[in-house]
C-alpha positions in Angstrom: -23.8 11.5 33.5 -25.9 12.6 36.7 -29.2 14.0 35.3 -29.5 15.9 38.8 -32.6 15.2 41.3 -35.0 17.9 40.3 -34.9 16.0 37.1 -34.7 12.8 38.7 -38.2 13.4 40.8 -40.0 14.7 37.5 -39.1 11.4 35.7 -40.6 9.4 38.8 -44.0 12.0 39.0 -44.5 11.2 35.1 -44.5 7.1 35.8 -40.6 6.8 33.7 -38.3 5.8 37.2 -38.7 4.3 40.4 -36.2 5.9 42.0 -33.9 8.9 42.7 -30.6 7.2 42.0 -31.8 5.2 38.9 -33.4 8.6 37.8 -30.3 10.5 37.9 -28.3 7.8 36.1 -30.2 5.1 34.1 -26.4 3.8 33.1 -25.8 2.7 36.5 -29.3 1.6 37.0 -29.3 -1.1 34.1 -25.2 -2.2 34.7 -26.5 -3.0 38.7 -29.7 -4.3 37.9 -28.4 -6.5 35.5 -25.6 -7.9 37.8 -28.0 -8.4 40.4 -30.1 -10.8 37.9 -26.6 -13.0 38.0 -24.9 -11.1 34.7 -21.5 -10.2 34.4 -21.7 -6.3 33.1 -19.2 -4.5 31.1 -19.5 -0.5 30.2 -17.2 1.4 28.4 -17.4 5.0 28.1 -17.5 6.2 24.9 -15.5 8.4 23.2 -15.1 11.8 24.6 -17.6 10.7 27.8 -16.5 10.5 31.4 -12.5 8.7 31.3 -12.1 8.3 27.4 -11.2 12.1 26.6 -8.1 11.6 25.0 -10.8 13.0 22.2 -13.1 15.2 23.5 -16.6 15.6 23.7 -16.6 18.7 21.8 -15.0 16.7 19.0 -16.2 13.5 18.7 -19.5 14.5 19.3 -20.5 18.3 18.4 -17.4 19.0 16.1 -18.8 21.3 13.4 -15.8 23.6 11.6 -13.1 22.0 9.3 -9.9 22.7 11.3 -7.0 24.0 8.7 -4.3 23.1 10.9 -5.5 19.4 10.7 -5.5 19.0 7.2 -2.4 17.8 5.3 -0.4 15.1 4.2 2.2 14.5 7.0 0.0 15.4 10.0 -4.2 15.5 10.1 -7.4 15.0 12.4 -10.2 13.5 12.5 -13.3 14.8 9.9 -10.3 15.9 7.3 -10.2 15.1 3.7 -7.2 13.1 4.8 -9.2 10.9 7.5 -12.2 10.5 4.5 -9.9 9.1 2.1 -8.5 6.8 4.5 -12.1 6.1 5.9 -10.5 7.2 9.5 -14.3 8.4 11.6 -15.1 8.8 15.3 -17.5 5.6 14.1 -15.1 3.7 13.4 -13.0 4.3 16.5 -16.3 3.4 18.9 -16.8 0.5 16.9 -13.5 -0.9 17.6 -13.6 0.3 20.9 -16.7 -2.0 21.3 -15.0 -5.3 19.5 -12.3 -4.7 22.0 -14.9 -4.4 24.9 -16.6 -7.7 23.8 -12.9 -9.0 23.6 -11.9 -8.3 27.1 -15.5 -10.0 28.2 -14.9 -12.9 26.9 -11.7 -13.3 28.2 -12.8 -13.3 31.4 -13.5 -16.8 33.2 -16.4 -16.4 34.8 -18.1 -15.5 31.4 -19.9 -17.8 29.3 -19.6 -17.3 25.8 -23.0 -18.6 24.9 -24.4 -15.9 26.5 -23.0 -12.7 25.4 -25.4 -10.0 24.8 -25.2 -6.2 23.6 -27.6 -3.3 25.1 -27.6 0.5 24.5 -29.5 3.3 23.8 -29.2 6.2 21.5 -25.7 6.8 20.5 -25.2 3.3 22.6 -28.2 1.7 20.7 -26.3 2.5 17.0 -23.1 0.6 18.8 -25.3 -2.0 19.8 -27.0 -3.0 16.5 -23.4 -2.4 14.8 -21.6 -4.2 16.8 -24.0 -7.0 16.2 -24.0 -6.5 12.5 -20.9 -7.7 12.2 -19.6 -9.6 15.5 -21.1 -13.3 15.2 -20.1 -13.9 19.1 -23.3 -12.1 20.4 -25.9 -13.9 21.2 -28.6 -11.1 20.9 -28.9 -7.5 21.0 -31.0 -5.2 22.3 -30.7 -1.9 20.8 -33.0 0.7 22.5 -34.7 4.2 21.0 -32.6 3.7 17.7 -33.7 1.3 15.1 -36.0 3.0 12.6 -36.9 4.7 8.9 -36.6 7.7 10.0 -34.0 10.0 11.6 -30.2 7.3 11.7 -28.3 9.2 13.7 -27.7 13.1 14.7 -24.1 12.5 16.1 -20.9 12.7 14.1 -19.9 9.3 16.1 -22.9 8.0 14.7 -22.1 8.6 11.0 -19.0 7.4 8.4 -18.9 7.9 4.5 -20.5 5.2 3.0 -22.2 3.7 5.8 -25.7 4.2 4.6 -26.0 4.6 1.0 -28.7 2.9 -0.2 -29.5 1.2 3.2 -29.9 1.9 7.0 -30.4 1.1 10.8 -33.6 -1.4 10.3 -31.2 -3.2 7.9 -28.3 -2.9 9.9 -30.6 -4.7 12.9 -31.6 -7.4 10.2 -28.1 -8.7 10.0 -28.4 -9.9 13.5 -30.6 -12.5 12.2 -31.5 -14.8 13.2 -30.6 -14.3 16.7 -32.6 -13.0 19.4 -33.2 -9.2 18.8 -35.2 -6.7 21.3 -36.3 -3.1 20.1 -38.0 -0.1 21.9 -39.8 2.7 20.7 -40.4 6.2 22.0 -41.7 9.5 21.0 -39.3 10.2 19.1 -37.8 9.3 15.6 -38.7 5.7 16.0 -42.2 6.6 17.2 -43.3 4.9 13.7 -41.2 1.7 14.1 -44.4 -0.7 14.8 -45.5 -0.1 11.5 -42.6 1.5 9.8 -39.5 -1.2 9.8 -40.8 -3.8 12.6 -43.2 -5.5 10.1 -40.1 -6.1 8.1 -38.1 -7.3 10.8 -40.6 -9.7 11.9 -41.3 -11.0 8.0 -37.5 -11.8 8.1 -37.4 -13.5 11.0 -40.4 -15.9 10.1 -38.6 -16.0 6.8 -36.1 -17.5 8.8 -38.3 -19.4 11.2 -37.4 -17.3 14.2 -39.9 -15.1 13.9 -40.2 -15.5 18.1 -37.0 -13.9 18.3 -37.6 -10.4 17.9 -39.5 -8.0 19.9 -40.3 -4.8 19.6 -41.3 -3.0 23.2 -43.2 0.3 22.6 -43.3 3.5 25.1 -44.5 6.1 22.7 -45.8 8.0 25.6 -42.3 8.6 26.4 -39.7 10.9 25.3 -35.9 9.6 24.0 -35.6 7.5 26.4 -33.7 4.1 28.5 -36.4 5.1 31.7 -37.4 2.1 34.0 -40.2 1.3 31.8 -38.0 -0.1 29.0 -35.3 -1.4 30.8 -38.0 -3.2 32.5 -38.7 -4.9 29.1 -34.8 -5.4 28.4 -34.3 -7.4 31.8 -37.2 -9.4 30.5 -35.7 -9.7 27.5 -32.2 -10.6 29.0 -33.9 -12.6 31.3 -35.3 -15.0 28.8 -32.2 -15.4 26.6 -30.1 -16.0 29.1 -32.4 -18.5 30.6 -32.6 -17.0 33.9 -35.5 -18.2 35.5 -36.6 -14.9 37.1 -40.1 -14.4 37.5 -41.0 -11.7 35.2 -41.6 -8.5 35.3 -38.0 -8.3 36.3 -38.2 -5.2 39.0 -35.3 -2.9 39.7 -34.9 -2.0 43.7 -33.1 1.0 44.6 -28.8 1.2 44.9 -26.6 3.5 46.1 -25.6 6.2 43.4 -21.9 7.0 42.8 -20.4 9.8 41.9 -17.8 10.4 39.3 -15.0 11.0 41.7 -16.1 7.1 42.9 -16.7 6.3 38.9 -13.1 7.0 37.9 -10.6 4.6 37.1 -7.8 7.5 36.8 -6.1 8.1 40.4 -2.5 9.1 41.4 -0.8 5.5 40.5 -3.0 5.7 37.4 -2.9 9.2 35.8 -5.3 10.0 32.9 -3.2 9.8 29.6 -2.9 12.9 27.9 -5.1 13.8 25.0 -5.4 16.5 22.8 -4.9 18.1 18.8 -1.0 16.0 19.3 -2.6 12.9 20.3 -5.0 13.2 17.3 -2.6 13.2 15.3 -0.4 10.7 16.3 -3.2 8.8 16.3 -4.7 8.9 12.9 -0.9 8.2 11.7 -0.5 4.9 13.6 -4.3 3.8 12.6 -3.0 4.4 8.8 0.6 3.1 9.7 -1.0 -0.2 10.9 -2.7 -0.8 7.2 -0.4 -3.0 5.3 -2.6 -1.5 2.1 -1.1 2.2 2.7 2.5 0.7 2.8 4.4 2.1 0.5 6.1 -1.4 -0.7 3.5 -4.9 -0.9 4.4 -7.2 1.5 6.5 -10.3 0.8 3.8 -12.5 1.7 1.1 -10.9 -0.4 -0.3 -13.4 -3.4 -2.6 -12.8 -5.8 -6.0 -13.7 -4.2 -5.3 -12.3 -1.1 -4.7 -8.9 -3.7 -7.9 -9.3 -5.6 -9.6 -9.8 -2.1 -8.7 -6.9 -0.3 -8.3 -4.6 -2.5 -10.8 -5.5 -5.3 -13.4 -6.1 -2.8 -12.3 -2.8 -1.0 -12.7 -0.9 -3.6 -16.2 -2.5 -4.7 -17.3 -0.6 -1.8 -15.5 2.6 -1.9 -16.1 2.9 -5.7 -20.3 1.5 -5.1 -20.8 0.1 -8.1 -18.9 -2.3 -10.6 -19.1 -2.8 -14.4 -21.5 -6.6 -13.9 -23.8 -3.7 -11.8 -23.5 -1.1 -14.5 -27.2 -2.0 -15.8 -28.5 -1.5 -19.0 -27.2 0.8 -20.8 -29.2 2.5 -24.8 -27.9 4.7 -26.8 -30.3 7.9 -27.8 -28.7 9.7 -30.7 -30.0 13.2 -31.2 -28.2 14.7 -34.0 -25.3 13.7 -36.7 -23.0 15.2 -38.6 -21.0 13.9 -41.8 -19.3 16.2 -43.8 -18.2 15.2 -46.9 -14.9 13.9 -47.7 -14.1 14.3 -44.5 -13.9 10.9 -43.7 -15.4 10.8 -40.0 -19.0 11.0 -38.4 -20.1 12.4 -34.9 -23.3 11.3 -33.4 -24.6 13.6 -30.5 -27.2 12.3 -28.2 -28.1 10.8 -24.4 -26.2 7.6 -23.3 -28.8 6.4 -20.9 -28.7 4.0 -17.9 -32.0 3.0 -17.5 -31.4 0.8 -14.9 -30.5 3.6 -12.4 -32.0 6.7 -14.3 -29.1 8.5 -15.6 -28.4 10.1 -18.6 -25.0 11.8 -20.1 -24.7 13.6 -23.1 -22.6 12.0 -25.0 -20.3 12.0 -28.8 -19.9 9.3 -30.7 -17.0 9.6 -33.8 -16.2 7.4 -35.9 -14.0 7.1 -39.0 -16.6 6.7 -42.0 -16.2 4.0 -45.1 -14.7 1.0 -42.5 -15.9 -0.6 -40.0 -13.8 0.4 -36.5 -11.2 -1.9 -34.9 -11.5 -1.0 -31.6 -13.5 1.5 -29.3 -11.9 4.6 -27.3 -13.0 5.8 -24.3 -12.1 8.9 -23.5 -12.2 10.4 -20.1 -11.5 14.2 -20.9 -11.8 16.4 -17.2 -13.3 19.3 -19.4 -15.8 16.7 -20.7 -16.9 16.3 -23.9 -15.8 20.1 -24.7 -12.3 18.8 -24.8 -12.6 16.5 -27.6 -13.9 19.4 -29.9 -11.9 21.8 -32.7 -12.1 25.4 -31.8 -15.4 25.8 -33.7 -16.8 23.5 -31.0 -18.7 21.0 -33.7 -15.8 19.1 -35.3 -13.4 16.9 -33.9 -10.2 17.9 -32.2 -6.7 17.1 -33.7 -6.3 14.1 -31.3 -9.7 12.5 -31.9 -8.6 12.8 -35.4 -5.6 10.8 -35.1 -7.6 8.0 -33.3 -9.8 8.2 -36.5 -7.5 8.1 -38.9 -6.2 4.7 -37.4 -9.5 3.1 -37.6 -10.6 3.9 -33.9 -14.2 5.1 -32.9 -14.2 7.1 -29.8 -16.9 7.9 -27.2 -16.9 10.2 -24.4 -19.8 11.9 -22.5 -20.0 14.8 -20.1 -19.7 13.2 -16.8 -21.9 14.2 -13.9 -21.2 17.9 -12.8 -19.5 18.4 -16.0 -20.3 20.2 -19.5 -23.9 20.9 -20.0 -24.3 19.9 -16.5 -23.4 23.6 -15.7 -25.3 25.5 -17.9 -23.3 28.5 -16.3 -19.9 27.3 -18.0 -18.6 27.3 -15.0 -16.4 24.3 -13.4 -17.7 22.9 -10.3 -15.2 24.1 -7.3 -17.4 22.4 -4.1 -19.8 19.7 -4.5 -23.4 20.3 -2.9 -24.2 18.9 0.7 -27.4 18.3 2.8 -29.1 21.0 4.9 -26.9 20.7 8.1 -24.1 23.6 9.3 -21.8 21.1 10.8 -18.9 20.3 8.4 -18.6 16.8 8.8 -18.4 15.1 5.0 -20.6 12.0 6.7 -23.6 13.9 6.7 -23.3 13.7 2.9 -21.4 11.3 2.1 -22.9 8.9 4.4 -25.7 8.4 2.3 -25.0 9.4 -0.8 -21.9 8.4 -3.1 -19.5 11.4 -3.8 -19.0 13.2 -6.8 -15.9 11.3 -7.3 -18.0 7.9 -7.4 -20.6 9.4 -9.7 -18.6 10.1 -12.4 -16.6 6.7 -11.8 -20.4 5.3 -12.6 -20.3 7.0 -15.3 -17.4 5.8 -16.7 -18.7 2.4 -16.4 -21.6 3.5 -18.4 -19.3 4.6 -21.2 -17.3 1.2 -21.1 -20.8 -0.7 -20.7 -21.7 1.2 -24.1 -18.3 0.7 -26.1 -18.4 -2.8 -25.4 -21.8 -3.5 -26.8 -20.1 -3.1 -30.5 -18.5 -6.8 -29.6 -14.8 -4.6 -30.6 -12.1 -4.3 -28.0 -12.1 -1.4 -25.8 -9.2 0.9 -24.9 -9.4 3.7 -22.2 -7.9 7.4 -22.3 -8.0 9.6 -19.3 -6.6 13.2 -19.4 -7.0 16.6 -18.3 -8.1 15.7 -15.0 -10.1 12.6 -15.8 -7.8 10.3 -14.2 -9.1 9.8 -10.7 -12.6 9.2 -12.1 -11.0 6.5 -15.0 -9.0 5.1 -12.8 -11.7 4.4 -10.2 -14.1 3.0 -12.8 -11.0 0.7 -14.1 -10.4 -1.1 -10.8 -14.4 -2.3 -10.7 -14.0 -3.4 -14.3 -11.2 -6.1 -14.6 -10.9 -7.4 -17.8 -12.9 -5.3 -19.6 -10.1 -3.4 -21.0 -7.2 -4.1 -24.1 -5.3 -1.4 -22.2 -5.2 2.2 -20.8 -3.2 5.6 -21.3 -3.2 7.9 -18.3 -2.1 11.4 -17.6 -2.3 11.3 -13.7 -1.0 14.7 -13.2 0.7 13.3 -9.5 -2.8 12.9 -8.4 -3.6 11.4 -5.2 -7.1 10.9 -3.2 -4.8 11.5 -0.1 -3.9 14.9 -0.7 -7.2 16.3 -1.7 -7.9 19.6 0.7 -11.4 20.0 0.9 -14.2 17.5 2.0 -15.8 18.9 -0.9 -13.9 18.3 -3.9 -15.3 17.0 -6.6 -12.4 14.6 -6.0 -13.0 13.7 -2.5 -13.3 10.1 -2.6 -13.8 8.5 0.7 -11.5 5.1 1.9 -9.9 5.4 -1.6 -6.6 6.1 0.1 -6.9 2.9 1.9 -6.0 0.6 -1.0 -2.8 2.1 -2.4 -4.8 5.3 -3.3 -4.6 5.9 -7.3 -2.0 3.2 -8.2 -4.1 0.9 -5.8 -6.7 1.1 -8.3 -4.5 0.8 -11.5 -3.0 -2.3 -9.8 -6.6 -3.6 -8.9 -7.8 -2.9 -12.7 -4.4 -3.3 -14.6 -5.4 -4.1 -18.5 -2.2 -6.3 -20.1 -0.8 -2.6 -21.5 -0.8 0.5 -19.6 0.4 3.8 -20.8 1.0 6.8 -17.7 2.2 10.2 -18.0 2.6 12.3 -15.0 3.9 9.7 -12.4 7.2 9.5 -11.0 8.2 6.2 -11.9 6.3 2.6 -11.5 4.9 2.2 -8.1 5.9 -0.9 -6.4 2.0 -2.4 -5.7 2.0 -1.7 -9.8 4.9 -3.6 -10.5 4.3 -6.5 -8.4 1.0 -6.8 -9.7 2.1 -6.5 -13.5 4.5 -9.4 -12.8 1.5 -11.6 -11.7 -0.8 -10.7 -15.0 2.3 -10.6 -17.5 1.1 -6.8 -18.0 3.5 -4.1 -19.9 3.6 -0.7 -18.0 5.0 2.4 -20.2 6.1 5.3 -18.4 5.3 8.5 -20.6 7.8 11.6 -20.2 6.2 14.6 -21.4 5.7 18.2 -19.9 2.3 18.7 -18.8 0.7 20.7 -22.0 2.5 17.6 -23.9 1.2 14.6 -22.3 -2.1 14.0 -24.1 -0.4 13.8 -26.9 2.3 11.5 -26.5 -0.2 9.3 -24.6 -2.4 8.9 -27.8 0.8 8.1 -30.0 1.9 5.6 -27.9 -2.3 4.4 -27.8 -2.0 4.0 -31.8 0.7 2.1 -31.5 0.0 -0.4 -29.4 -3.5 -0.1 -31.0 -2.4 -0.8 -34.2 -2.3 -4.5 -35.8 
């Protein structure tokens, strides 16, 4: 990007360049001044910049309206529910792109791969300090104008679901190390870095005994910023880690400024491939056609570590919390009820998880005169409405089967649901932060989705049946199955067994990025029978699937499990799900 001359002289007058050419494009200024220290330099555009337009700029970078014709099943774009589920971002893309950038560099012979370093700025800056989060081939990285508590990135190819929940960018940074890592600050959001994030960042590194190693270069006089004045301190920087030997301060000289038409690797003999809403698409369908986890059949050469690996770890993240993180849970009960002769008590009261501040209202019923064999958890999607008689106080004609065979059940009124909404009303779009652009990352980037919540809650409800020491059985219906179903695959083990009504439902065909169901990268492991797989108890009851799926199948091979298939119409299911529950249930 040329920044003009009129610009270019009022950088020089204020002291921030040396010259025109460096003025108008501080991107050329570092890649030549860095070759003529004696470094190989390799810049990529990024996405929608200069050659890479295949996705725009507009897109990548300032999309801001969901785009109906890109949502669906068999053909969708970028920032759809579709791309969420299958955690498919502009963020992702760049990052790759810059794997595949250090790739090429390395491959070169005249490179040495001791000395590989990463430098960028801004947008650049948050590819930099990724890129070194999680390539071990860098020797350092030098991040510029980014790294900070406060603002962690304005750009949609900046942000991804999940990638900042409960952390962020001074983290990020820490993971590279302890290898050498240079900073800069401006007046801008990292204008409080020197006392806001660096004083961790230099405790870790003396943690590590490298506190040497990082460097924080401050130019809060300065705008957002990569002027002269702090590339000056990254060729010093560079200069020192790549053992150089030139005197310091490094100086840039002028260079001759070129043009995009002399920037441009597309030509006649090399035509610039076409890009474009097709392109997209195609796109995002290879990129999930490529993941052996969205196949529709396992692999032949898929055992069961490798499973429990992938896909259990996967969904540890996706899911962001498991049952061992579940925390400790009390029970407050607030009212009972005991009529007599009717054989059955119902304790109403709080279930809360003190270790993360939560608390569900919850029912506890239990058959009265014998102690219970076994604990139900039921996952109702009405909440704890649905496991009530008509006069809303005594229990419903299946709870009253499941305590007429001994059983105690306890449900809650998951997040969003119940006395959550005092209106009555159910939720139809979950709540996002203060920003027009519809882009689910804004969110979901740092906080867990709706979806996730009420999996957490599930977890509570399984933490608190099993502190009775009596098995624990789980019962999802009415539209609780995504949310059981998530909380089963972080719990393995935990469970005798499992009756489902699934209603067809999968994360991959959710049509808004704010469902309550929207559950980002779920679709990436098999979607919901990925996470029955993942969590499979050694009996499993399901009612609105069409048949067994094959990741299900293979994996109740491995554990010995028994998988029932329940035929019922829809208004039928619960029911013949908690027959075939007693059964098995019973001794």
């Amino acid at each position: 990007m040329d920044a003009g001359e009129e610009a270019a002289r009022k950088q020089i007058a204020i002291g921030a360049e040396r010259f025109v050419s460096a003025a108008r494009s501080p991107l050329q200024a570092r890649c030549v001044q860095l070759a003529r220290m004696g470094c190989v330099v390799f810049h990529y555009d990024m996405i929608g910049y200069a050659d890479s337009v295949q996705l725009s700029r507009d897109l990548a970078h300032g999309f801001r309206t969901q785009r109906p014709e890109m949502i669906g099943t068999e053909s969708w774009g970028l920032f759809s529910p579709q791309a969420e589920s299958l955690a498919q971002s502009v963020m992702g893309l760049q990052t790759w792109n810059s794997i595949r950038a250090l790739d090429f560099g390395l491959s070169l012979p005249e490179v040495d791969p001791s000395r590989v370093a990463v430098t960028g700025a801004s947008g650049g800056g948050t590819q930099s300090f990724i890129l070194a989060a999680i390539e071990p081939r860098l020797t350092g990285a030098f991040p510029a104008v980014m790294v900070s508590t406060a603002m962690q990135g304005g750009c949609t190819c900046e942000n991804a679901c999940g990638l900042r929940i409960g952390t962020g960018n001074v983290e990020f940074a820490a993971l590279n190390a302890p290898r050498p890592l240079g900073l800069t600050s401006a007046n801008d959001w990292t204008v409080e870095m020197a006392t806001k994030g660096f004083p961790e960042l230099k405790a870790l590194y003396r943690l590590l005994g490298a506190e040497d190693r990082v460097e924080l270069h401050r130019a809060e006089h300065f705008g957002h910023n990569y002027n002269h004045v702090s590339r000056t301190a990254m060729y010093g920087w560079m200069n020192r880690l790549f053992r150089l030997g030139l005197p310091e301060p490094v100086l840039e000289s002028d260079f001759h400024f070129l043009n995009p038409a002399e920037l441009t690797v597309w030509d006649d003999a090399h035509p610039a491939p076409k890009g474009g809403p097709d392109f997209e698409r195609r796109l995002l369908r290879r990129w999930r056609d490529l993941l052996w986890t969205c196949d529709p059949q396992p692999p032949f050469w898929l055992t069961p570590p490798v499973f429990r690996h992938v896909f259990g770890k996967g969904l540890e993240i996706v899911v962001g919390r498991t049952l061992a993180e579940a925390g400790e849970v009390a029970w407050e009960p607030r009212a009972t009820r005991e009529p007599a002769g009717e054989g059955w008590r119902i304790q109403a009261g709080l279930l809360r998880n003190r270790t993360y501040d939560e608390a569900l209202p919850a029912l506890s019923f239990e058959p009265v005169g014998s102690r219970p064999r076994a604990t139900v958890v039921w996952v109702d999607g009405r909440g704890k409405a649905g496991l009530l008689g008509p006069d809303g106080e005594s229990p419903a004609d299946g709870v009253r089967r499941l305590l007429a065979a001994g059983l105690r059940v306890v449900t809650a009124d998951l997040f969003e649901l119940g006395e959550f909404r005092p209106d009555g009303r159910p939720l139809r779009q979950t709540r996002r932060v203060d920003n027009p652009r519809e882009a689910a990352a804004y969110t979901l980037g740092y906080n867990h989705s709706l979806c996730a919540q009420r999996a957490h809650d599930v977890l509570t409800l399984i933490q608190w049946a099993r502190q009775s020491g009596d098995p624990v059985w789980l019962l999802a219906v009415e539209g609780g199955s995504p949310w059981a179903a998530a909380a089963m695959a972080v719990a393995p083990g935990a469970l005798e067994g499992a009756a489902m009504d699934t209603r067809g439902f999968r994360f991959f065909a959710v049509s808004d990025i704010r469902s309550p169901d929207l559950l980002p990268g779920a679709a990436r492991y098999g979607d919901l029978p990925g996470m029955l797989a993942v969590g499979l108890p050694r009996w499993l009851a399901l009612a609105g699937e069409d048949g067994v799926s094959p990741w299900l199948a293979k994996v109740a091979a491995w554990r010995e499990a028994a998988i029932e298939g329940v035929e019922a119409p829809p208004a039928a299911a619960t029911d013949r799900l908690l027959a075939r529950l007693i059964e098995r249930v019973r001794p």
